[in-house]
C-alpha positions as CSV (number, residue, x, y, z in Angstrom):
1,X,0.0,0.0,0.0
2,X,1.3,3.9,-0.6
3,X,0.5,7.3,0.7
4,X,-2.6,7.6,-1.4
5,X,-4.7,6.1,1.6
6,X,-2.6,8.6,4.3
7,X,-3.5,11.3,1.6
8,X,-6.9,10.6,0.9
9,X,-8.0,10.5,4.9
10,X,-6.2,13.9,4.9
11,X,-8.1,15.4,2.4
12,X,-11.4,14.0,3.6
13,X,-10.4,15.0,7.0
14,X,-9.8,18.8,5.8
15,X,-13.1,18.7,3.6
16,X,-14.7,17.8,6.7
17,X,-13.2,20.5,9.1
18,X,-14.8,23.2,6.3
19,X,-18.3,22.1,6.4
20,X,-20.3,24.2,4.4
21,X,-17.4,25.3,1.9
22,X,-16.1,24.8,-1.4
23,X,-12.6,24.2,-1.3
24,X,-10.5,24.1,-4.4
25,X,-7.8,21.6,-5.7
26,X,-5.4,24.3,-4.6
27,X,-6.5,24.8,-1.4
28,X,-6.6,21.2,-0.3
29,X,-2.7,20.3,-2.0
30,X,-1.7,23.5,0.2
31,X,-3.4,21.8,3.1
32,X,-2.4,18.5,2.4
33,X,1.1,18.9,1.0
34,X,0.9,17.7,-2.3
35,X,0.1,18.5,-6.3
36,X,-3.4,19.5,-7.0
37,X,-3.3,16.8,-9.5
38,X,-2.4,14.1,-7.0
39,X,-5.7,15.0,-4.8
40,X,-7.9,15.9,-8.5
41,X,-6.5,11.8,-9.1
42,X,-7.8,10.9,-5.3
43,X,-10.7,12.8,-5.4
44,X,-11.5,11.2,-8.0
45,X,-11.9,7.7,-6.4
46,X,-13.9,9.2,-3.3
47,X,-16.2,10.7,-5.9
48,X,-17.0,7.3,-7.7
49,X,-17.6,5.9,-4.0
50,X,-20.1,8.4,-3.3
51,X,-17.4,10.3,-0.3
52,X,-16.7,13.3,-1.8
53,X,-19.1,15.7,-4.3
54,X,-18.1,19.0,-6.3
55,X,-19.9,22.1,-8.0
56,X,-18.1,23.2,-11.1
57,X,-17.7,26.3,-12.5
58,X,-17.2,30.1,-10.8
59,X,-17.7,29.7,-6.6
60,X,-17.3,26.0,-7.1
61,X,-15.0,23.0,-5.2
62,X,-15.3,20.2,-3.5
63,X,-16.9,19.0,0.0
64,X,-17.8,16.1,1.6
65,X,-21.4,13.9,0.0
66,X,-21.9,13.0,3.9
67,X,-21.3,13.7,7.5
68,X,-17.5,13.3,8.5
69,X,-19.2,11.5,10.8
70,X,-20.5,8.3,8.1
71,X,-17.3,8.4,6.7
72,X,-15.3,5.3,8.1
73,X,-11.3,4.2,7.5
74,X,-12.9,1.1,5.9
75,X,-14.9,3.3,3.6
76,X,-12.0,5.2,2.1
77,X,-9.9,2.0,1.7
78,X,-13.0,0.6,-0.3
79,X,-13.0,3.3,-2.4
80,X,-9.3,3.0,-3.3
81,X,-9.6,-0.6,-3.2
82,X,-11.9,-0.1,-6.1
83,X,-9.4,2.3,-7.8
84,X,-6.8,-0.6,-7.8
85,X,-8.2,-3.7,-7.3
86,X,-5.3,-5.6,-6.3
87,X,-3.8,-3.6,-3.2
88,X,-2.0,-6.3,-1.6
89,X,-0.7,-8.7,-4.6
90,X,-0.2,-6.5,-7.6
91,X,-1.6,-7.9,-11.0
92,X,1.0,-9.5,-13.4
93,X,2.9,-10.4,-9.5
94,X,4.2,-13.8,-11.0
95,X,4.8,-15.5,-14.0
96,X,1.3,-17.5,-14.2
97,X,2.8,-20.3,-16.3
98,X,4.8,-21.6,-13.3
99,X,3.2,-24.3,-11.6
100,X,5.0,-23.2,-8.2
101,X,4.5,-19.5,-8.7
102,X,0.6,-20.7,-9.0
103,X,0.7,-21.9,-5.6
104,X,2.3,-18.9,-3.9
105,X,0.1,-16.8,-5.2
106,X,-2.7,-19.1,-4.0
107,X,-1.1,-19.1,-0.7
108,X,-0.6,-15.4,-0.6
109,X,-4.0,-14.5,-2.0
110,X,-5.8,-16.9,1.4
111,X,-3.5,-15.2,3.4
112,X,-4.0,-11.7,2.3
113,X,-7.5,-12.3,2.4
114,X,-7.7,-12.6,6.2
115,X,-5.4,-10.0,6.8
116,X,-7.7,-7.7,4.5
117,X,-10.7,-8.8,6.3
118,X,-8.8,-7.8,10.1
119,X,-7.8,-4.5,8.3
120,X,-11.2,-3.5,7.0
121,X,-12.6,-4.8,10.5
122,X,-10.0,-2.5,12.1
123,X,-10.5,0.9,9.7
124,X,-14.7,0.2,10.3
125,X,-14.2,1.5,14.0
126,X,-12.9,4.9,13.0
127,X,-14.6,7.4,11.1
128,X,-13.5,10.8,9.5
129,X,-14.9,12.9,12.7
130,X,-12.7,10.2,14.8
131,X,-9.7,11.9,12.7
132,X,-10.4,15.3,12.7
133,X,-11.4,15.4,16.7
134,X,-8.1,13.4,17.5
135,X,-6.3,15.9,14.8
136,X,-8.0,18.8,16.7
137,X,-7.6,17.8,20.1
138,X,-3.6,17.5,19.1
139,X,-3.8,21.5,17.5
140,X,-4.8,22.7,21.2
141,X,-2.6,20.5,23.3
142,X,0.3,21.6,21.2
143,X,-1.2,25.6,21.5
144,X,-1.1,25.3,25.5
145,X,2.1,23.3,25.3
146,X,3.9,26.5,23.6
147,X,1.8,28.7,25.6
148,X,3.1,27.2,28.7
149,X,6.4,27.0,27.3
150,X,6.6,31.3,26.8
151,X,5.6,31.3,30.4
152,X,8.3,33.2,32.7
């Protein structure tokens, strides 16, 4: 797996601390730390799964379909997952004429398997709002932290 999952929580998590605006390409990559054409490529994916929606034209942008809140982990891997199917075990992984590299990727896809099904199980407790509360509550602790620290 890459940073598109890291990226694509941080996006959704910056859509959802702007409810009620439009935010641009721009202003997310800004946010987010990357090229407006890497989160235009991400968007992309949440779009298809229904995460993200956007007004064209003059005024327009992007902001969350639904409530940070209805936004799970599991949700956004989904939505990649359908982007690029093969997540764990890339396509074309082994040579599919070899009788042994058959049965390693047999092994591998049984194993994978479970260890997507703990993974989804795992994202499915935290949602979007988890994020941006745990990302929020971080902001003020480090704000009294250097408060505190410009105290005589």
């Amino acid at each position: 797996m890459n940073s598109r999952f890291a990226v694509s929580v941080h996006i959704l998590t910056v859509l959802g601390s702007r409810i009620g605006q439009l935010l641009t390409s721009e202003v997310i990559a800004e946010q987010v730390n990357t090229n407006p054409a890497v989160v235009r490529k991400l968007v992309g994916a949440l779009q298809k799964a229904g995460l993200v929606c956007s007004k064209l034209g003059p005024g327009g942008g992007l902001s969350l379909a639904i409530s940070a809140s209805s936004v799970s982990l599991a949700c956004v891997y989904m939505a990649l997952k359908e982007d690029d199917t093969s997540l764990l075990i890339p396509e074309h992984a082994m040579n599919s004429n070899c009788d042994f590299a058959k049965g390693v990727l047999a092994s591998l896809e049984d194993s994978c398997g479970k260890a997507e099904q703990a993974l989804q199980a795992t994202l499915g407790q935290t949602t979007i709002a988890d994020i941006l509360a745990q990302a929020q509550a971080g902001i003020h602790q480090s704000r009294l932290e250097l408060q505190n620290a410009r105290l005589p």
